[in-house]
C-alpha positions in Angstrom: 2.0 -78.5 -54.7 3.0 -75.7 -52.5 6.2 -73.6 -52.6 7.0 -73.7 -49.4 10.1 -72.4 -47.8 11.0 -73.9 -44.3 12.3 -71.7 -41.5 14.4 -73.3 -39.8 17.6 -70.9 -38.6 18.8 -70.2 -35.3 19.2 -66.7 -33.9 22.8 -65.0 -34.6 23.0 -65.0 -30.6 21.8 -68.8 -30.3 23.7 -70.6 -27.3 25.9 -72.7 -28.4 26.3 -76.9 -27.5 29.0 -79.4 -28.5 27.7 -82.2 -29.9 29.1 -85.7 -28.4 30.9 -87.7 -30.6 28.4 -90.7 -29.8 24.8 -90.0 -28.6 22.4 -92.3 -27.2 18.6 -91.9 -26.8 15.8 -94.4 -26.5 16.6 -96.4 -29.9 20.3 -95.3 -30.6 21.8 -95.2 -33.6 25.1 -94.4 -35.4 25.4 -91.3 -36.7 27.1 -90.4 -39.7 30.6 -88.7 -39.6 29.4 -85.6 -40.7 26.7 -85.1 -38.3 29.5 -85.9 -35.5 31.7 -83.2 -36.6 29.4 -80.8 -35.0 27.8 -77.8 -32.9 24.2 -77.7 -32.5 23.1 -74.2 -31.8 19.3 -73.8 -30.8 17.2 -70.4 -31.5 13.8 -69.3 -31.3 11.4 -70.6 -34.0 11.0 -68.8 -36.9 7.8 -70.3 -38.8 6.5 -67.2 -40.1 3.3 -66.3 -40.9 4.4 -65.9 -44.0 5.1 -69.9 -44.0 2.2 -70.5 -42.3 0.1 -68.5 -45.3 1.8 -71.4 -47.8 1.5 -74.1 -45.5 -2.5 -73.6 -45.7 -2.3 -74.1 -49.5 0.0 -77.4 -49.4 -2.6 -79.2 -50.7 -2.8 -77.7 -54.1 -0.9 -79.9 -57.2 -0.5 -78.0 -60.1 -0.1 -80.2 -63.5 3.8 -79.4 -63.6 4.3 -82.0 -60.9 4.7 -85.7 -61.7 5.4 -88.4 -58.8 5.9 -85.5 -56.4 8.8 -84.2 -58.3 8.9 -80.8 -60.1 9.2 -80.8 -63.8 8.7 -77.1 -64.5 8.4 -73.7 -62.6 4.7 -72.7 -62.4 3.9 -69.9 -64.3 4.5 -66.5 -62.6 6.6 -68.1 -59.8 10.1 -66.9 -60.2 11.9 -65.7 -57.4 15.3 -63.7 -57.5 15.5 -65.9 -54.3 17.2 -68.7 -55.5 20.5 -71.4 -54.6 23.1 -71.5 -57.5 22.4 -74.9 -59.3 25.7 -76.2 -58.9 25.5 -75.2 -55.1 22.6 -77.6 -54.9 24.6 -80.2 -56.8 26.9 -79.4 -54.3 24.4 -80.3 -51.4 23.1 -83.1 -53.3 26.7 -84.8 -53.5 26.6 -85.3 -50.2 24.0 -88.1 -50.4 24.6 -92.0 -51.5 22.1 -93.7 -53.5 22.4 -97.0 -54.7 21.3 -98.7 -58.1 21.5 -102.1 -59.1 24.1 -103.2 -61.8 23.6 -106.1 -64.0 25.7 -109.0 -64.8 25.5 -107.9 -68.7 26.8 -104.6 -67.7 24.0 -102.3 -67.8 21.7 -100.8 -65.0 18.9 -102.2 -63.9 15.7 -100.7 -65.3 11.7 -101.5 -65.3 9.3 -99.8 -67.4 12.5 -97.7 -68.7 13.2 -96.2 -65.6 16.0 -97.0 -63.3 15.3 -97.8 -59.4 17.9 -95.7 -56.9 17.9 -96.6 -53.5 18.7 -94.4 -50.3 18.7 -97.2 -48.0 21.2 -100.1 -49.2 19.6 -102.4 -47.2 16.5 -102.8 -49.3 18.8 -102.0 -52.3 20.5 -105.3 -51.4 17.3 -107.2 -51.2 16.5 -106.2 -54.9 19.3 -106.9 -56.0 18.9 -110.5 -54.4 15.8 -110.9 -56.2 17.6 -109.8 -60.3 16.9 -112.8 -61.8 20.6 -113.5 -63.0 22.4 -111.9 -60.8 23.4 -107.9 -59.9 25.8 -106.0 -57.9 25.6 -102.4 -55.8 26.9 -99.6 -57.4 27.1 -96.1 -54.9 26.5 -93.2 -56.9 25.7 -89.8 -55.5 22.2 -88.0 -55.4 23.4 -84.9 -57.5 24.2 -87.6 -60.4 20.8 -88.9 -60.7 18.0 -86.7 -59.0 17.4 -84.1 -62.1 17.3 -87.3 -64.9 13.6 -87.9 -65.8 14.5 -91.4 -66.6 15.5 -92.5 -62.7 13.6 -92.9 -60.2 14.2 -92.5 -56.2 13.2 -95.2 -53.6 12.4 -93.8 -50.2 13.8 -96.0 -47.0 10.7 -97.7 -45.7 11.7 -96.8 -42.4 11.5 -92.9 -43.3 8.4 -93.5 -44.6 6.9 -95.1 -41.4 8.5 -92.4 -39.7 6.9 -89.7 -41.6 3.5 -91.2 -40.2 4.0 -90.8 -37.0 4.3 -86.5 -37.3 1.2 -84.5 -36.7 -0.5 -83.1 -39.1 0.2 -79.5 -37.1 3.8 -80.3 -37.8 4.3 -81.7 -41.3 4.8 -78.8 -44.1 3.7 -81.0 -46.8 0.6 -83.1 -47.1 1.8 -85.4 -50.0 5.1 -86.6 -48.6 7.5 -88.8 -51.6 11.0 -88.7 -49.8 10.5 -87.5 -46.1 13.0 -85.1 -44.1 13.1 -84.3 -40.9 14.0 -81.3 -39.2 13.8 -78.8 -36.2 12.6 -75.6 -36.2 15.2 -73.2 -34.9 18.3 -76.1 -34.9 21.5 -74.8 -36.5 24.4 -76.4 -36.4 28.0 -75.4 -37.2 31.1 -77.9 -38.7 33.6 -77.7 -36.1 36.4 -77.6 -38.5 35.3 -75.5 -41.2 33.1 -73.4 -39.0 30.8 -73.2 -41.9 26.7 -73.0 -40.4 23.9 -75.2 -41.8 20.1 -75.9 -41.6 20.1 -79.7 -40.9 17.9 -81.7 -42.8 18.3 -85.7 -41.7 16.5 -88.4 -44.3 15.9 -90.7 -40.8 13.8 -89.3 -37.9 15.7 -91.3 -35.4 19.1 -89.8 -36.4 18.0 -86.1 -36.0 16.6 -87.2 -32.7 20.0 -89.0 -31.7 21.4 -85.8 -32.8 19.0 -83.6 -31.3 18.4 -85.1 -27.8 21.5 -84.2 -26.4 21.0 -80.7 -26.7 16.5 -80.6 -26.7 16.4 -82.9 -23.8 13.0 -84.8 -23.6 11.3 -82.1 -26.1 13.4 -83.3 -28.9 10.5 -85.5 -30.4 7.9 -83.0 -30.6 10.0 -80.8 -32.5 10.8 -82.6 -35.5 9.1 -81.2 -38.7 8.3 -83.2 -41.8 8.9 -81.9 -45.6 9.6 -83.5 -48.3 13.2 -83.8 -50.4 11.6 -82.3 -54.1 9.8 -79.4 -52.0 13.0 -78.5 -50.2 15.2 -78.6 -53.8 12.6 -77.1 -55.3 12.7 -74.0 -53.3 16.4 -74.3 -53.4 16.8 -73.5 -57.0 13.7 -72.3 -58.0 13.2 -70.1 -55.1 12.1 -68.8 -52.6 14.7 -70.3 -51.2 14.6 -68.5 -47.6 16.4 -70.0 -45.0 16.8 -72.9 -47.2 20.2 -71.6 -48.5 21.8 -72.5 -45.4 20.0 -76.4 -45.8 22.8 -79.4 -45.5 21.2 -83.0 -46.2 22.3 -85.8 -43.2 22.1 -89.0 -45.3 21.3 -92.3 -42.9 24.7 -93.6 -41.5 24.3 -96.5 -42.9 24.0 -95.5 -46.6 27.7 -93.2 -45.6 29.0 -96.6 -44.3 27.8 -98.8 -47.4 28.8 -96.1 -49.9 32.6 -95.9 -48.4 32.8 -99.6 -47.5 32.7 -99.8 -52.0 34.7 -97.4 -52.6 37.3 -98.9 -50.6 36.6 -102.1 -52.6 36.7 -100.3 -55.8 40.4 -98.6 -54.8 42.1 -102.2 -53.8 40.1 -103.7 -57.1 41.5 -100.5 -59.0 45.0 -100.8 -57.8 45.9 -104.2 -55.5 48.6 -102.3 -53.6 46.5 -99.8 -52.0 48.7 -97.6 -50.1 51.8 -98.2 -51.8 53.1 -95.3 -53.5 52.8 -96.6 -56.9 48.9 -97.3 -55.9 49.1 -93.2 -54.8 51.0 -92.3 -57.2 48.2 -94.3 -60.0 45.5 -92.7 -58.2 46.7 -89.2 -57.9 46.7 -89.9 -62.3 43.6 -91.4 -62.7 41.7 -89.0 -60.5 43.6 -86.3 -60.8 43.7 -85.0 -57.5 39.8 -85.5 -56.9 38.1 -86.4 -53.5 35.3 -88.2 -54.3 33.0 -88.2 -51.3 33.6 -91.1 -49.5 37.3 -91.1 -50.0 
């Protein structure tokens, strides 16, 4: 599979737009807190040839590659261009995933592997199906994306929308977990003021993001890659413009994820919001945010 690393930044003297705080386009949808919280600046494309040199080899799979995920560096293939590991955990934390939890205890698993989900939707129609029963558990992608034994589940609705790019416009041909992005889009967090390379997980949220600023041009922008490409490059390098990437999980997976971890706080400590229920917290966390808290 190719190395491929996606250009994708603006130009340092990019106009700047201000995102609404609720967009509408054709087929809106709600878009995650984090993706409100910001500035969309728009550059001139940089799709190199360089990049387009690597996109015309995308359909080579070496052996070190099994179910689209890389197991191993290819031979010869090291870069000094690289993302610190825990920077990509980093990254990674930013995404929910959910897994199904057994009544006995343990995590559901088939054929040894355990199923993650990134849309909780069909994550609750599994678990609706566990013979005995099951529950949702929200973890985050950095805890489970690097273990062998666990196994992603695309949304089905990012994989329908990954067919309808063009082939002129999709950096992978083997797609496993589609992302979508725009050439040239860079947006900064108006708080931090910290710049990014968005990379959404639904097509229809970048373009509810997008429009506002691309007009009418929006769609035939978006780009299509694919999540063990773009972490691949990330810490094996070349990482490119990729060191700037920040994943936009689907709003509803934010919504699910923090809807149980407010269950889990009140099941934790009853008087949530009381200052013995701080207080408690403050102990058993010591001081950690978790994500969605």
């Amino acid at each position: 599979m190719l190395r491929l690393a996606l250009a994708l930044a603006a130009l340092p003297h990019a106009s700047a737009f201000a995102l609404p705080a609720h967009t509408h386009s054709s087929s809106p949808v709600a878009l995650a807190p984090a993706a409100r919280a910001c500035v969309v600046r728009v550059g001139r494309a940089l799709m190199g040839r360089a990049e387009k040199r690597m996109a015309k080899k995308r359909s080579r799979k070496g052996p070190q590659y099994q179910g689209g995920r890389p197991l191993r560096a290819p031979s010869g293939a090291k870069s000094n261009d690289v993302v610190p590991r825990s920077v990509v955990l980093g990254r990674l934390k930013e995404v929910p995933v959910f897994g199904l939890m057994s009544a006995a205890g343990g995590l559901v698993q088939q054929d040894g592997e355990v199923t993650y989900y990134l849309s909780p939707r069909e994550a609750e129609k599994a678990r609706a199906a566990v013979a005995g029963g099951a529950r949702l558990v929200a973890k985050t992608l950095d805890e489970v994306y690097f273990d062998q034994t666990a196994r992603l589940k695309p949304a089905d609705s990012a994989l329908r929308e990954a067919k309808t790019i063009p082939q002129e416009r999709a950096l992978v041909q083997r797609c496993s977990t589609p992302l979508f992005c725009i050439d040239g889009m860079q947006t900064t967090a108006t708080e931090s003021g910290a710049t990014s390379l968005p990379i959404f997980f639904s097509k229809a949220e970048l373009l509810d993001f997008a429009t506002p600023v691309y007009g009418a041009r929006a769609e035939d922008q978006v780009l299509l890659t694919d999540l063990p490409v773009v972490v691949s490059n990330m810490v094996q390098g070349p990482a490119g413009l990729l060191r700037d990437a920040r994943f936009f999980p689907e709003a509803k997976a934010v919504e699910e994820a923090a809807r149980q971890g407010a269950s889990e706080r009140q099941d934790l400590f009853g008087t949530a919001g009381t200052l013995e229920a701080e207080r408690e917290r403050e102990g058993r966390f010591g001081g950690m945010k978790l994500p969605w808290m």
